[in-house]
C-alpha positions in Angstrom: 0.0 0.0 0.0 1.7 3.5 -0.9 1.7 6.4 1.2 -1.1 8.2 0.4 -3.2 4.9 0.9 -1.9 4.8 4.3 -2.3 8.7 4.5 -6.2 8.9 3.7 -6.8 5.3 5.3 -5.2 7.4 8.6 -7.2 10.7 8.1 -10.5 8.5 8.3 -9.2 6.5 11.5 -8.7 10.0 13.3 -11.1 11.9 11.3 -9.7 14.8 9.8 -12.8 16.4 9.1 -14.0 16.7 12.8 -10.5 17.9 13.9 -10.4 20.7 11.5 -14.5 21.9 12.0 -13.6 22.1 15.7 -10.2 23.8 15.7 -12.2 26.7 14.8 -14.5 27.3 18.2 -11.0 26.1 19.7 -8.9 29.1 18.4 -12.5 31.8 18.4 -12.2 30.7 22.3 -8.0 31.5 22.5 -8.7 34.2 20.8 -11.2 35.9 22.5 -9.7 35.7 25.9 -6.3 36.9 24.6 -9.0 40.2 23.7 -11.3 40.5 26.7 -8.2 40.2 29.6 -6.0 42.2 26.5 -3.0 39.5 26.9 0.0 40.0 23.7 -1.0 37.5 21.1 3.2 37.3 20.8 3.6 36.7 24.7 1.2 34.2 24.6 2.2 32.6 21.2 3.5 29.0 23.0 0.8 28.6 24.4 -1.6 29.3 21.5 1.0 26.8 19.3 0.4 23.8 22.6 -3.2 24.5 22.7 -3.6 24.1 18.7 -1.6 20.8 18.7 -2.9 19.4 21.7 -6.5 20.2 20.8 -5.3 18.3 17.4 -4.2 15.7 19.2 -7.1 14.5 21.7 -9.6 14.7 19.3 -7.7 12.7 17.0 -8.1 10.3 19.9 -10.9 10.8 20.6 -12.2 9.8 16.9 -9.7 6.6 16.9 -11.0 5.6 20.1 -14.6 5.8 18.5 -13.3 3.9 15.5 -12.3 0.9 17.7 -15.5 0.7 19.9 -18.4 0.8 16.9 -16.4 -1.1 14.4 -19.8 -3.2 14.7 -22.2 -1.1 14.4 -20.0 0.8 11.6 -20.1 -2.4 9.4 -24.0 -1.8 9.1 -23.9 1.6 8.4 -23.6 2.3 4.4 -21.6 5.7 5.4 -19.1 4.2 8.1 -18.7 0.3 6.4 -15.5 1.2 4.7 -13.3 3.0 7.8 -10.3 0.8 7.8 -11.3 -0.1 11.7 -14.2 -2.0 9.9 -12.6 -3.1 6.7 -8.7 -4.2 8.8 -7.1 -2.3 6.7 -5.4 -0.8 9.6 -4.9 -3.5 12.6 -7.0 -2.8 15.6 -3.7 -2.9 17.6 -2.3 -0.3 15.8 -5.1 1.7 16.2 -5.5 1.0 19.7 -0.9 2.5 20.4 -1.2 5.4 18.2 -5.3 6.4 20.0 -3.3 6.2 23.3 0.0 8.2 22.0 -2.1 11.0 20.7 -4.0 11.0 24.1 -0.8 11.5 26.0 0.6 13.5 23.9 -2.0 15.6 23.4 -2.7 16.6 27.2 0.8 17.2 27.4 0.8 19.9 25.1 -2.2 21.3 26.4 -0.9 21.0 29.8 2.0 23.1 28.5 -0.4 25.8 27.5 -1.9 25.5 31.0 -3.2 22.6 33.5 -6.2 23.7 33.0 -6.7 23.4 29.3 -5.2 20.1 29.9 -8.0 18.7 32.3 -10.6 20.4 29.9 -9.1 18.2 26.8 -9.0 14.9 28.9 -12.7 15.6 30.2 -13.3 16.2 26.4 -12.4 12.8 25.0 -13.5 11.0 28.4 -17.1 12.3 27.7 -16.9 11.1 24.3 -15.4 8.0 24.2 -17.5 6.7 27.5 -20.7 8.5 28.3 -21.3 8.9 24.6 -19.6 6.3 23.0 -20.0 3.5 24.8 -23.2 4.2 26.7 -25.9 6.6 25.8 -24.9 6.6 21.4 -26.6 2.7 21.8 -29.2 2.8 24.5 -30.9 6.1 24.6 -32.5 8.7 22.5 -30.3 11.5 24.8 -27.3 10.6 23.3 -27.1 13.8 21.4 -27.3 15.2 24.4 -24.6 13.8 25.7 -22.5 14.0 22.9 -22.9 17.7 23.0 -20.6 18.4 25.8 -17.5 17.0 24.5 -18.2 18.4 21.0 -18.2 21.9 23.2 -15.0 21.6 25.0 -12.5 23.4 22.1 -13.8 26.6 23.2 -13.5 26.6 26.6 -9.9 24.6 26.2 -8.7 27.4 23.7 -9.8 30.0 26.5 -8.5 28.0 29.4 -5.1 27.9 27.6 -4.6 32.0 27.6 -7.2 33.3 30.6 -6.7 32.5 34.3 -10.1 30.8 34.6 -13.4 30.0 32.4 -15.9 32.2 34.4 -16.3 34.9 32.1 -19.6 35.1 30.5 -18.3 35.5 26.9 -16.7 32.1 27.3 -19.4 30.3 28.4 -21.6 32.0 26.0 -18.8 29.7 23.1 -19.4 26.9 24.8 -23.0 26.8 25.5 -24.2 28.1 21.7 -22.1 25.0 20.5 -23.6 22.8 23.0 -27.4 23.8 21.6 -25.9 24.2 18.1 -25.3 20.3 17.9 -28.7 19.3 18.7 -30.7 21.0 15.7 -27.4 20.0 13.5 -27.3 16.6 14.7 -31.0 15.7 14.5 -30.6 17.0 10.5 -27.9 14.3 10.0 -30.0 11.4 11.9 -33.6 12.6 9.4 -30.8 12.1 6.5 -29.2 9.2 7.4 -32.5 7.7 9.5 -32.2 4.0 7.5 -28.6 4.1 8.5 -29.2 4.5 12.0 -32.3 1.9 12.4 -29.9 -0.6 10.5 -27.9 -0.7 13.3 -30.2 0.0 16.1 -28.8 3.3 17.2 -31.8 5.1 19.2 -31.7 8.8 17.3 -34.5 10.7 17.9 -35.9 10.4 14.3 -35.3 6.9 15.0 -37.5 6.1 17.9 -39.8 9.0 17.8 -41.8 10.6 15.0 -40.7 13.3 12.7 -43.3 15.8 14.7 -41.1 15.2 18.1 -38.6 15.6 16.3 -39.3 19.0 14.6 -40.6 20.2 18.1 -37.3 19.7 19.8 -35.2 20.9 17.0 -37.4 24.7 17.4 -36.7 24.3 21.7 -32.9 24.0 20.8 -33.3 27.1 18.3 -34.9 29.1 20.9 -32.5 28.0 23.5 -29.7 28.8 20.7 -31.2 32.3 20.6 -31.4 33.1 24.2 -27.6 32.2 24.2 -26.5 35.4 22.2 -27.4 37.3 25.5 -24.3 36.1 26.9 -22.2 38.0 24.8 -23.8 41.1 26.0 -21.3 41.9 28.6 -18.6 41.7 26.0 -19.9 43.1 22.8 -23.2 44.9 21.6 -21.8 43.6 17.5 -21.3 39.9 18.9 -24.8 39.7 20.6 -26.6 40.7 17.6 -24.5 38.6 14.9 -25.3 35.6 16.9 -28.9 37.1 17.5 -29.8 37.3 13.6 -28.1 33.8 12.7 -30.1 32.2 15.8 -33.5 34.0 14.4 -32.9 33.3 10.7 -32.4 29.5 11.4 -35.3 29.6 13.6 -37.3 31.0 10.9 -36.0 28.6 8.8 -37.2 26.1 10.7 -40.7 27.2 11.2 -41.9 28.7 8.1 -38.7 28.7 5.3 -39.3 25.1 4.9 -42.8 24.9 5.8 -44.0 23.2 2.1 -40.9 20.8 2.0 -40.8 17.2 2.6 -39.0 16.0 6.1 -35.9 15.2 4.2 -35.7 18.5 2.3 -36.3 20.0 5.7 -33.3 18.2 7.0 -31.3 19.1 4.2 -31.8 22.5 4.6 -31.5 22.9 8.6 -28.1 20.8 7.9 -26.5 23.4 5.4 -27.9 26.1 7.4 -26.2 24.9 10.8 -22.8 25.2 8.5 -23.0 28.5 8.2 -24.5 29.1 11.4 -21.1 28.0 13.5 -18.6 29.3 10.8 -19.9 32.8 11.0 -20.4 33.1 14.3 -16.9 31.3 15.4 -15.2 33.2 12.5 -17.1 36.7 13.7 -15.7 35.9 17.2 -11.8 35.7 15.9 -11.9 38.0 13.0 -13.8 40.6 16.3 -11.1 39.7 18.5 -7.9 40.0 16.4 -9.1 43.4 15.4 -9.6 44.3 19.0 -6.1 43.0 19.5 -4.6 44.6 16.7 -6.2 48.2 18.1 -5.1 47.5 21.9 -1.2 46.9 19.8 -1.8 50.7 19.0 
């Protein structure tokens, strides 16, 4: 097998994809502190190179170690049957040492950046890889839920890396609107990809409830997703109403820009539209806060 076999066979073991999407709320978080306690982004720049390869690192874990566990339930699944974890083109052993390196490697880094931002990653992948992974993803219809609170650790561990603590409103405010931002974006992918997931007996909500429950819980999470933009109130007037309008644009969305479409049009829709909704805001929140840096530099 030549390199770039082993090369793309790899990038699916610690999916590549997932690390990238969520270095971005990692480094809006790092950024954003360096802004609101108006730390040098050149004093601090060790610690923003730890915190972007540790981050790297434990969710690249994170994703192996999900690999291993639902190799069986992946060998169902149309989208997931040919992930070398499945297929043995990459030994489960092998796997199993390079998951564990890129754990321990990975906290060390971030524990370079700070302890803190250490625990945070390790919290990260241990919500994953047990709560979610090996509990609530096969027995309950929560497991979104669940799921969310790893998936909004980069944040706070890109803030916990700079900042002396993770109190601040503003930070929270990162963490919590990608918390709600997972369910409505996750219950899109489960509508899509519904056969999939009662193939293998996974418990989605569009799985074991109906499509209304479904489309009632998606609009709480949107409301709840609005509500959120308060929190950057404290911090920024611009910030508050960026996330305002995206939050009240999906909503609407939701409720009445989709209102003739099928369920699966719906969820095609609410999918693309939950794209845009984290990039800008995440991108809004670094692009904000190296402007504000760049200023304070003045």
């Amino acid at each position: 097998m030549n390199k770039q076999s082993q090369k793309t066979l790899w990038a699916q073991v610690v999916k590549t994809g997932i690390i990238k999407s969520n270095l971005i709320p990692m480094v809006a978080g790092l950024m954003l502190a360096l802004f609101t306690y108006q730390y040098s982004f050149v004093d601090n720049i060790w610690n923003i190179i730890f915190a972007f390869l540790g981050t790297a690192a434990v969710i690249a874990a994170a994703g192996s170690f999900n690999n291993i566990y639902d190799r069986d339930i992946d060998a169902i699944m149309a989208r997931t049957k040919v992930r070398p974890t499945v297929t043995g083109a990459i030994s489960i052993k092998k796997v199993l040492i390079v998951a564990i390196l890129l754990l321990v490697v990975g906290l060390i880094l971030l524990y370079l950046a700070s302890p803190l931002a250490s625990l945070l990653g390790f919290l990260g992948v241990f919500f994953y890889v047990v709560p979610y992974t090996m509990w609530t993803k096969r027995h309950t219809i929560w497991n979104t839920e669940v799921g969310s609170i790893s998936g909004a650790m980069p944040p706070l561990i890109g803030w916990a890396a700079v900042a002396p603590d993770i109190w601040h409103p503003a930070c929270w405010a990162l963490f919590l609107i990608m918390v709600i931002w997972q369910m409505p974006h996750f219950y899109a992918i489960a509508i899509r990809k519904k056969d999939d997931y009662a193939a293998a007996k996974i418990p989605m909500l569009p799985v074991v409830k109906d499509r209304k429950r479904t489309y009632i819980q998606t609009n709480f999470y949107l409301i709840l997703l609005v509500l959120s933009s308060f929190l950057f109130l404290p911090l920024s007037l611009g910030l508050t109403l960026v996330s305002l309008v995206l939050g009240l644009f999906w909503l609407w969305l939701s409720l009445f820009g989709t209102r003739k479409m099928d369920m699966k049009d719906w969820s095609n829709k609410m999918f693309v539209f939950s794209l845009v909704h984290m990039m800008v805001i995440y991108f809004t929140v670094i692009i904000y806060s190296a402007i504000g840096l760049i200023l304070q530099a003045f």
